[in-house]
N, C-alpha and C positions, 0 to 999 in steps of 0.2 A: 525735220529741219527746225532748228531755233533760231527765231528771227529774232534773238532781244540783244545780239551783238552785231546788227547787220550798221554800218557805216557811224562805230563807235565815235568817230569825232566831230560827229555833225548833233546838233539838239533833237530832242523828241518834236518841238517842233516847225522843223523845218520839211516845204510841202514836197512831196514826191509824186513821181509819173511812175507807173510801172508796166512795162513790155515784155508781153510773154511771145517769145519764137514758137515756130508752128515745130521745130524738130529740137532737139540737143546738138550742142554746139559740138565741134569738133576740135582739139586741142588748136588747130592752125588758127580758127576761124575766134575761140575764146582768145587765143590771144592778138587777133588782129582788133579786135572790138574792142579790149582793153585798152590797146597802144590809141586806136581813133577817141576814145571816149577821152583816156588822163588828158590828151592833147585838149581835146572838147572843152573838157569842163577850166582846164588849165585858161582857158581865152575866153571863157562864157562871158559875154557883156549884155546890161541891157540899159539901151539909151545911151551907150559909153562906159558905163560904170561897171566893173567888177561883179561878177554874179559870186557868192562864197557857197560853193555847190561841189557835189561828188557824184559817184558811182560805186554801184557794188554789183556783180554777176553772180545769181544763184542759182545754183543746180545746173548750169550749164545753158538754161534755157530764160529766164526771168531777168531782166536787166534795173535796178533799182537806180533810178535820177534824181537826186535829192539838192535845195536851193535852199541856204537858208534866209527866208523872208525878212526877217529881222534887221538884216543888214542891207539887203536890195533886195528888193522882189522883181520877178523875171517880167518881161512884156510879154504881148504875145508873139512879136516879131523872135524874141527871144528860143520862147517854147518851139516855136516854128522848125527853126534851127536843128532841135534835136529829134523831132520829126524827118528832117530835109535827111542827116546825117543815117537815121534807121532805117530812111529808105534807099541809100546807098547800100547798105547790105544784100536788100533784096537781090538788087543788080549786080551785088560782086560773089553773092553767096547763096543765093536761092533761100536766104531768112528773112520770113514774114514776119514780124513784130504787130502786126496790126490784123490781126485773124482772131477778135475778141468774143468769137463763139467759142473759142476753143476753153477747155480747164486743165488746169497743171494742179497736179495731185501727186501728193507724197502717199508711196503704196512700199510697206516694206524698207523704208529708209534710201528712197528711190525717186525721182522725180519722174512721171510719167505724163505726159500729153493726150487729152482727151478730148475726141467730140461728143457730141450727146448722145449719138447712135454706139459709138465704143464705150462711153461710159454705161447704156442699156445693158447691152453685151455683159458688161466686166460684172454689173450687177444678178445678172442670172447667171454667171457663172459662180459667183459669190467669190470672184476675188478682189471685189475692193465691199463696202457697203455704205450708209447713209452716213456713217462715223468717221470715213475716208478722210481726212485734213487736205483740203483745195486750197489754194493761193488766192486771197480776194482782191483782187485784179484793181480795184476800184479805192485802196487804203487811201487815204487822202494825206495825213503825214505820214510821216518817220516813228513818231510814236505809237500809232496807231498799227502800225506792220509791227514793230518790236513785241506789243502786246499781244495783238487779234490778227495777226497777216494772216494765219493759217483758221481758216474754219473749216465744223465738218459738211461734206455736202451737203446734208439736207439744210443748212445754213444758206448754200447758193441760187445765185436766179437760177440755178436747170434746175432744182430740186421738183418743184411742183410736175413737172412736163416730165420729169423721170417717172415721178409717181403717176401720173395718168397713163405714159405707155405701158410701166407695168402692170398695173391693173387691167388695161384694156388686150394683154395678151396673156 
């Protein structure tokens, strides 16, 4: 995946939230989240004023929310909001957006969902390895994802705790 075209009309930067789903979305379900989100961000206000913010959905599973500060920055009542909105998913659609053990890895031009114990797995089987490009859940802007979103696992907080388990089995 190349993140250096992800939400082209927004500045490098401008801050982002990123929401990884516990599954891949389902054609119905990708597009009921697009229709709630353009609606979303089309009214985002914070304190009254106009929030100049977007969205972008990648790989079916990763939801990118981008605000550009420059022009209003969001409150927290604000942020809240699109918290409040992700957790109406869970309830219309059994998607979790806030299961932040999990890691989204590109394996094969493929977006894959992982726990620590299936990312152990996938590593003694040797089909993913330490060079695997993970989604770093934590980007802070928009230019920041375009440049670094993707790092290799041994980049990520599980890297260490992968290496102890392997070593200790």
């Amino acid at each position: 995946m190349d993140f250096r075209h992800v939400l082209p009309q927004m500045p490098d930067s401008a801050r982002i939230w990123l929401f990884g789903a516990q599954r891949l979305m389902s054609a119905q379900e990708t597009q009921f989240l697009k229709e709630e989100m353009s609606q979303f961000v089309a009214g985002w206000q914070a304190h009254g004023k106009d929030l100049l913010a977007n969205f972008e959905l990648l790989g079916e599973a990763i939801l990118v929310v981008a605000v550009d500060e420059s022009k209003e920055p969001p409150s927290g009542c604000s942020i809240d909001k699109v918290f409040h909105l992700l957790k109406t998913q869970n309830e219309k659609y059994q998607l979790d957006f806030f299961q932040r053990t999990l890691i989204w890895a590109w394996v094969q031009h493929d977006l894959r969902i992982y726990t620590a114990a299936l990312l152990l797995d996938a590593l003694k089987e040797q089909s993913i390895d330490f060079d695997t490009p993970v989604v770093d859940m934590l980007t802070p802007t928009l230019g920041d994802l375009r440049a670094k979103g993707l790092i290799p696992l041994s980049g990520s907080w599980v890297s260490k705790k992968l290496h102890r388990d392997l070593q200790s089995t």
